[in-house]
N, C-alpha and C positions, 0 to 999 in steps of 0.2 A: 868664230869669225863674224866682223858685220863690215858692211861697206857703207863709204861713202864718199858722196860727188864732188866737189870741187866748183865753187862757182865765183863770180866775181869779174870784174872789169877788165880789158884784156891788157898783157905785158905789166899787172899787178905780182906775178910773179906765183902764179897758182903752179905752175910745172915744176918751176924752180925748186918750191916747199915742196914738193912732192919727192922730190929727186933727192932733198938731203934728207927728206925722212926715212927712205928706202931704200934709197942707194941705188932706185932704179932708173931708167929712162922712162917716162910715161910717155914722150915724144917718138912715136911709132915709122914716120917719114923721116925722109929722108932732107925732103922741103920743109919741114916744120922747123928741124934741127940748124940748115942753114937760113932758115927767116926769124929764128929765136920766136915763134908762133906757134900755139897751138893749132892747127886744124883740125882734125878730128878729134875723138874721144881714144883718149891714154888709161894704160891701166898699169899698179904696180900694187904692193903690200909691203906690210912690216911687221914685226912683233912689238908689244907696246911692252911697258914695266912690269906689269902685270903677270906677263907670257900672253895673254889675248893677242889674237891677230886685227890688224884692219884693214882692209882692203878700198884703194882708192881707185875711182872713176873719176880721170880730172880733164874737166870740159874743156873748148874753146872760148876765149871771153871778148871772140871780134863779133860785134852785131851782123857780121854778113854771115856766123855761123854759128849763129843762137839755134837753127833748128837741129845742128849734132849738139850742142848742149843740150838741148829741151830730150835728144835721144835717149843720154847718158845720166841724167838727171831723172826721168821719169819712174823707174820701174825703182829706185833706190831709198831705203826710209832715214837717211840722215845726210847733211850738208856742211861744208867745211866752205864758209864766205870769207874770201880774200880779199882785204882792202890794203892801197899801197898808203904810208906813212907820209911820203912826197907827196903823192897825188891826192889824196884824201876820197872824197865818195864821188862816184863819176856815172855816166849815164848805165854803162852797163852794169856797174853795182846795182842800181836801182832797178833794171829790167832783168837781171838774173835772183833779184832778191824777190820780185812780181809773180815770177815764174814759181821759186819754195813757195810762194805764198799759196799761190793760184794749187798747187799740187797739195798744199795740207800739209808739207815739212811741219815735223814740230818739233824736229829732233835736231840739234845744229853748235857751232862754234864760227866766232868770228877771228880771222888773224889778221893781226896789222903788221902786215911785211915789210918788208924796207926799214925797219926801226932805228938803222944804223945811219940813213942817210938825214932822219927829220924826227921831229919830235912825234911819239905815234898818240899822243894824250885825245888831240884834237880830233885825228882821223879813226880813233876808239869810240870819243863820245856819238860822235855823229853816226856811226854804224850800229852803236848800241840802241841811238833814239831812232832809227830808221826800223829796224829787225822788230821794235818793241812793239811795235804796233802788227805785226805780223802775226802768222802761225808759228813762227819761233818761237816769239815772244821773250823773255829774258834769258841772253845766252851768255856764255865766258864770250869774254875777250881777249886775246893771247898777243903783246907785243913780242916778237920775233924780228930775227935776221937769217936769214940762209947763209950770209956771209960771215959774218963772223959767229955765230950758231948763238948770240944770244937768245933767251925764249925759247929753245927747242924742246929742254927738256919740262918745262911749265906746259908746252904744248901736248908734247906727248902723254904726260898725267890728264890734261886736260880731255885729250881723245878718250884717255882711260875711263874717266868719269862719265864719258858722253856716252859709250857701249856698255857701264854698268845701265844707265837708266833705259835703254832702249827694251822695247816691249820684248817677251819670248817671242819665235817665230812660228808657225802652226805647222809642224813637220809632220803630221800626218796627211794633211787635206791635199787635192790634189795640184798639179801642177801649170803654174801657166808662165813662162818662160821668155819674155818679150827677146826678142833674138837683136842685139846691137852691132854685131858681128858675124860678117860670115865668109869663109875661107878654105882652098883648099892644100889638103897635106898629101904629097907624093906619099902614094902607099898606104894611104890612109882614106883620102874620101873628102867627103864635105865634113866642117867644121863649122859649128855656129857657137856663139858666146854670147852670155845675158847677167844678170843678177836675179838668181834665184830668191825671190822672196818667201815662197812658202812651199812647202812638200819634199820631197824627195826623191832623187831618181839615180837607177843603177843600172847597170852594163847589162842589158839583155831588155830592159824595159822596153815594151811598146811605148810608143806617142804621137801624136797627129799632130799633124801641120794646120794650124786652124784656119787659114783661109779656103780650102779644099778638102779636108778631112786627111788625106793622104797618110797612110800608116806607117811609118819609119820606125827604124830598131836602133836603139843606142849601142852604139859597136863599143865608143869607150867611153870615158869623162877622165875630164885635169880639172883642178883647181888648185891655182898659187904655183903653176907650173907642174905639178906633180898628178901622175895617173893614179883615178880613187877607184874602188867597185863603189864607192857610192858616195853620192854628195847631199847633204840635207841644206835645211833653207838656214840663216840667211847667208848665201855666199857667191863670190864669183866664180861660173863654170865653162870650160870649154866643152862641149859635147860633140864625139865622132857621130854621123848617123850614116845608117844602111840603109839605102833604098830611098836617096833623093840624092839627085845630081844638083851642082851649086847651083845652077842658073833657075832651080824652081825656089830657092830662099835668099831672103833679101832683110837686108836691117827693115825691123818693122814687122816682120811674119812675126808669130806667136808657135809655141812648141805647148801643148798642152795635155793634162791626162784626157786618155779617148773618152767622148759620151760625160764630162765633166763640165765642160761648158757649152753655149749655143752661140752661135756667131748672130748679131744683129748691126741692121745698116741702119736702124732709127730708135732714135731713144732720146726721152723729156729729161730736162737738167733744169739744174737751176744756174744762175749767171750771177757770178759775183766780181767786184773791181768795174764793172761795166753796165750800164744802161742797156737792154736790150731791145730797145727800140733803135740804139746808136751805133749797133754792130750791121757790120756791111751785111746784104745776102748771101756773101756765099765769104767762108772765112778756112783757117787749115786749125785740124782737131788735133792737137797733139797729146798721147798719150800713150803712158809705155813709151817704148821704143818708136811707134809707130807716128807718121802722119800725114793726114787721111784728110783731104779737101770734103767742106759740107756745108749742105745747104740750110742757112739759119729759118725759120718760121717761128715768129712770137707770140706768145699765147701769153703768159702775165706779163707785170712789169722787171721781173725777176728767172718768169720761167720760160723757155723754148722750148722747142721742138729741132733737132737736130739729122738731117738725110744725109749716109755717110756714103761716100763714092764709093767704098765696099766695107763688104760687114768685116767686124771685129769681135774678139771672146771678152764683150764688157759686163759688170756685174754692179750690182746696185750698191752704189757710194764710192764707184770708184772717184777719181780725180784727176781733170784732165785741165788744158791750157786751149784757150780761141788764140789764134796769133794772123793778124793781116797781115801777110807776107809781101803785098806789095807797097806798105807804111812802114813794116818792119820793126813792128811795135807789137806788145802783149795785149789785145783786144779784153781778155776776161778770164777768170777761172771758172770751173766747172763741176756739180757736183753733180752725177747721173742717179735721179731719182728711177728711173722704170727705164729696164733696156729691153722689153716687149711691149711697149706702148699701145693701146687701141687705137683704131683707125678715126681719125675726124672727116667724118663724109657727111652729119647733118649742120645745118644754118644753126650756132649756135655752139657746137660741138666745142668749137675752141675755149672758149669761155667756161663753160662746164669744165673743159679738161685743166684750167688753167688756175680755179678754186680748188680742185683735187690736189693738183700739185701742190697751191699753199700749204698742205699740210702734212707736207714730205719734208726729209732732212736729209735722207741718203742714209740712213741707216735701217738696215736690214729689218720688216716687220713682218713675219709670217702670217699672222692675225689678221693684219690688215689687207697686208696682199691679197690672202684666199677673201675678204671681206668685199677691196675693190674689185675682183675678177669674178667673185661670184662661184667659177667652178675653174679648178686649174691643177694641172698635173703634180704630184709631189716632187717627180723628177723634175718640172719643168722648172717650179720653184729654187730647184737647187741647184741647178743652171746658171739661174739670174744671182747668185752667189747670196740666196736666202732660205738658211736653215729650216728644214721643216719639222717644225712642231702642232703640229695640230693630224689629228687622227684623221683616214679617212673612208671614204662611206663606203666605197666599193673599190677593189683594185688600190693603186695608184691614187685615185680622184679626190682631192681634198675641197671641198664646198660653203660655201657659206650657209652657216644657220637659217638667216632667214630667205637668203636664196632658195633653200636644199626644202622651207615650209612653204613659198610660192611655187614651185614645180608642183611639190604635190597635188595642191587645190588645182593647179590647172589640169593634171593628169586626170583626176575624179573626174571634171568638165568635159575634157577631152572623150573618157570614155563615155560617158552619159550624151554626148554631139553626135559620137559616132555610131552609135545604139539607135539614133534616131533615124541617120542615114544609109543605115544596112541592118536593117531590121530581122533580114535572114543569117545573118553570122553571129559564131557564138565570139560576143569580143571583138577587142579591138587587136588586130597583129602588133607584135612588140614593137617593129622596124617602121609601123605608121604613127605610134607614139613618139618613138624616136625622133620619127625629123618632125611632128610636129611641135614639140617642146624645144625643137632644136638643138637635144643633147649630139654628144659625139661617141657616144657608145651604149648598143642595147642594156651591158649591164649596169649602166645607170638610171634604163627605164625600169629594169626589175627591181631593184635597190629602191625604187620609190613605192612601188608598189606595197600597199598594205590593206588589211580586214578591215570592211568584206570584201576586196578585190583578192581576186590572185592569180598568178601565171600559170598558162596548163596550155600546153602543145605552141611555146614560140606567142599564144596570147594571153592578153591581160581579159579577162572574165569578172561578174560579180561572185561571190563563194558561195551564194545563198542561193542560190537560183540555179536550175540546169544547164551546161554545157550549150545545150542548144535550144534555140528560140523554141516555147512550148509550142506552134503551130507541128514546125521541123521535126520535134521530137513524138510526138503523137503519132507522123506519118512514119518514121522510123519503126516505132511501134508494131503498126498494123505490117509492115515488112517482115517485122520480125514472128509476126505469126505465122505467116503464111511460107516462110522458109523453115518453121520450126519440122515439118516432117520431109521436106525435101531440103536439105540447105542450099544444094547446089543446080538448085532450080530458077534461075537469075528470070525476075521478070524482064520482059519486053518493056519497051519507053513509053508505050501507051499507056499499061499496067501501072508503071511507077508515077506517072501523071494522076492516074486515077486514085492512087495513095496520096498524093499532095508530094508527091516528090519530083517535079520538074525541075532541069536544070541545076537553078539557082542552089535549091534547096538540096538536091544532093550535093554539090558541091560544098556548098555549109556543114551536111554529115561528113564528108568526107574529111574535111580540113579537122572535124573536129573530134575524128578516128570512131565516129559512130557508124559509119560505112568502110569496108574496102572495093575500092574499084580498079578494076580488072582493064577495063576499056572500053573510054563513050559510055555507055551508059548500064554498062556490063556490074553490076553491084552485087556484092552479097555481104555478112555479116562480118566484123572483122577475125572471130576464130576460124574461120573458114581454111585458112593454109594449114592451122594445124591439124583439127578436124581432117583434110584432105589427105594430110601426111599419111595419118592414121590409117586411113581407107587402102591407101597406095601399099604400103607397108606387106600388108596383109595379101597382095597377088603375088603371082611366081614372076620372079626377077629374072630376068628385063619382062618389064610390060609393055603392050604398044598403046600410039591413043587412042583406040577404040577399045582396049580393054579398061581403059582408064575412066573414059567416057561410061561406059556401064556400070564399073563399079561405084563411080560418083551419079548414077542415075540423073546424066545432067545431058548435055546436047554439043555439040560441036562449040559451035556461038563461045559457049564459056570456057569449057574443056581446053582449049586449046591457051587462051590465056589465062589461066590458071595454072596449067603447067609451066608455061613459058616464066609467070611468077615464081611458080616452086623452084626451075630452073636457077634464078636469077640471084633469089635465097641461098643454094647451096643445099635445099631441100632433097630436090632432084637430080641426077646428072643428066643429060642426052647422051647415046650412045651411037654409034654406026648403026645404019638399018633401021632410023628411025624409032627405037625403042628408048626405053629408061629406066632405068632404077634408083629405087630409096636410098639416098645417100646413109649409112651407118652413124649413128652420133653417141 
């Protein structure tokens, strides 16, 4: 199957053709059918010669209701432009043809209807020199009658040829589903309907609601009327969902796979058909299905900044329409270069950002992206609907080359700053690295780290040099002498003072597991718990703690939190009655 739109000038007879191609009513009202008008968007199909199916979306062609055209039109890769043979080219030919332009249509046919009432030569050429200069660019032109069916069948070969050339559609990738429709069925639930452009979706599928994440289950799917287990791209679908009442969807929500895209309310374009200094401040963004009032800010002569009344799942190169709603005129089309934009908060910012842009096109650059951002998620990239190719450093993290060579030289800096200003620690902690580099996760600080740096207890250290400052570790030392034949003989704070161990500087052994400390100022070596195990092991089970105390030849002061440690290990149990024994291992 593929689909496509219907556009053109209104009462040129878009319904009409539609209705003898299919045999269907595309006129869904009941008003439309007594005012011979379309108003909303119609849906109907056929089989071509072929056996191919095509499936049409056929617009409104009154300017008061170009915005369900721009609904119906949006999300769809080919267009069927209807010009009447009487009438020839009229205003809205020309602002439904602004609209393919503005969107990147490149896929298309022109029909010149009414052939029976007027000569179609003239209202051919005209539409051919109009189109030519478009995203169309050169298309057939098919004289036709609905009335008396000459040209039908030229037409319909014609459609033939126009769905052989259409690209494949990407049925693996995931799904984003501009919702044009939505309704409900006695017995059934909410019903929403789109044109599937790309992926695939079956009867059991999770999908999220992208304005609010909201997790819905696809109860069933039709397309072409008929119930599928499964519908692939490109086509029209009805989708049952489980788990949203109608009044949370509305034409314009989005249906997409969970955690496949990110919703954004600001994103840089480029403006084409229009001067961007000429666009009012605040204009309506149509695209997809959806449209979303926003605040213009000019940054080139070509590029904006765009603040969207709520975020949407947009992706890099999509293509959208500006329309002044109260001119009721096509302001610009749209090509979204960056739909996570950086923040312009310094004098100048714009200007900078608006050279960067120059050198976007809207098509997906993984290279460059991880280049302009410097450090950016893999997932995050493929979010913004830009495939990742480039390997990365830690995790997820994808970084720029010479971003990923400046961090390091600052990190070296960093640590040799902070050696200056804690002279008593061994190293710099990983998590004060972190925020000074202003990474967003420690294992991007250890990832830079390299010889002779390296990481040991949570800090980055030099490799070549001891653990802890040679003062520090000297006084450790003389500690460790003097516990070698008592271990569990904790000096007094005066003692340890008199070793060069104040405060600071046990804290420094401690952090750097060249002490264990017990409590305040209660220290002893770090094998000491097991050492104590040992001791404990070897008395008649349960022990109390004064027998524990003797057998570690040590004093209350420590005895007590040293068990309370063993305790806490799973070394020790405590028992009723104040006693304890060696846990068994």
């Amino acid at each position: 199957m593929w689909v496509v739109a219907t556009a053109g000038h209104v009462d040129h007879g878009k319904s009409t053709l539609v209705r003898v191609l299919t045999g269907m009513e595309p006129d869904r009202w009941a008003e439309e059918r007594r005012r011979g008008m379309t108003i909303d968007l119609g849906f109907a199909w056929t089989s071509l010669p072929s056996g191919a199916t095509v499936a049409f979306v056929d617009v409104p062609g009154h300017e008061r209701f170009v915005p369900n055209m721009l609904a119906g039109v949006g999300p769809v890769p080919a267009a069927l432009l209807v010009v009447a043979a009487d009438e020839g080219w009229m205003p809205q030919s020309a602002e439904h043809l602004a609209v393919l332009d503005a969107l990147g249509v490149s896929f298309g046919l022109v029909a010149v209807t009414r052939a029976d009432l007027a000569d179609p030569g003239p209202a051919a050429a005209r539409a051919r020199a109009e189109v030519a200069g478009t995203s169309l660019g050169a298309v057939e032109v098919v004289p036709v009658s609905a009335v008396t069916g000459a040209g039908l069948p030229e037409l319909r070969a014609a459609l033939d040829r126009l769905g052989a050339r259409l690209p494949a559609p990407v049925v693996d990738g995931p799904v984003r589903l501009w919702v044009d429709r939505c309704f409900t069925v006695r017995g059934a639930g909410t019903v929403v309907t789109g044109t599937l452009r790309a992926g695939r979706l079956r009867v059991g599928d999770e999908v999220a609601v992208a304005a609010d994440g909201t997790r819905v289950r696809v109860r069933g799917l039709h397309s072409l009327g008929t119930a599928r287990d499964e519908v692939s791209a490109v086509s029209r679908v009805a989708v049952n969902l489980r788990g949203v009442v109608r009044e949370r969807v509305a034409r314009g929500d989005v249906l997409v796979t969970p955690e496949a895209f990110g919703c954004t309310g600001l994103v840089d374009v480029r403006v084409s058909g229009a001067s961007v200094a000429d666009l009012p401040a605040s204009v309506m963004l149509h695209v997809g299905s959806a449209a979303v009032p926003v605040r213009v800010r000019p940054l080139g002569p070509d590029t904006a900044r765009l603040r969207l009344a709520r975020p949407l799942p947009l992706l890099v190169g999509d293509r959208a329409v500006l329309r002044d709603p109260g001119r009721r005129l096509v302001a610009g089309g749209v090509t979204l270069l960056d739909v996570a934009p950086p923040p312009l908060a310094r004098r100048g910012a714009a200007a900078v950002r608006a050279a960067v842009l120059a050198g976007l096109d809207g098509r997906a650059d993984p290279v460059g992206e991880v280049r302009r951002r410097g450090l950016v998620r893999g997932s995050d990239l493929a979010r913004m609907g830009v495939p990742v190719t480039v390997a990365p450093v830690v995790g997820d993290w994808l970084v720029d080359d010479e971003h990923w060579a400046g961090l390091g030289v600052r990190l070296v800096a960093e640590v040799s700053r902070y050696a200056v200003e804690h002279p008593l620690e061994s190293g710099v902690p990983v998590e004060v690295l972190r925020q000074r580099l202003g990474l967003p996760e420690r294992s991007l600080v250890e990832a830079l780290v390299r010889v002779p740096l390296r990481v040991y207890a949570g800090r980055v250290v030099a490799g070549s040099v001891s653990v802890l400052p040679e003062p520090v570790a000297r006084a450790v030392d003389r500690l460790g002498v003097e516990l070698r034949s008592r271990p569990f003989r904790a000096p007094e704070a005066d003692r340890l003072v008199e070793l060069g161990l104040g405060a600071r500087e046990v804290g420094a052994a401690v952090r750097a597991g060249a002490l264990l400390r017990l409590a305040g100022t209660v220290v002893l070596l770090p094998g000491a718990v097991e050492q104590a195990a040992r001791v404990l092991a070897g008395l008649p089970q349960p022990f109390t703690l004064s027998a524990a105390r003797q057998a570690l030849d040590t004093t209350r002061r420590v005895a007590v939190p040293l068990l309370e440690l063993l305790d806490s290990r799973g070394v020790t149990r405590r028992l009723p009655g104040d006693v304890r024994t060696v846990v068994s291992r």
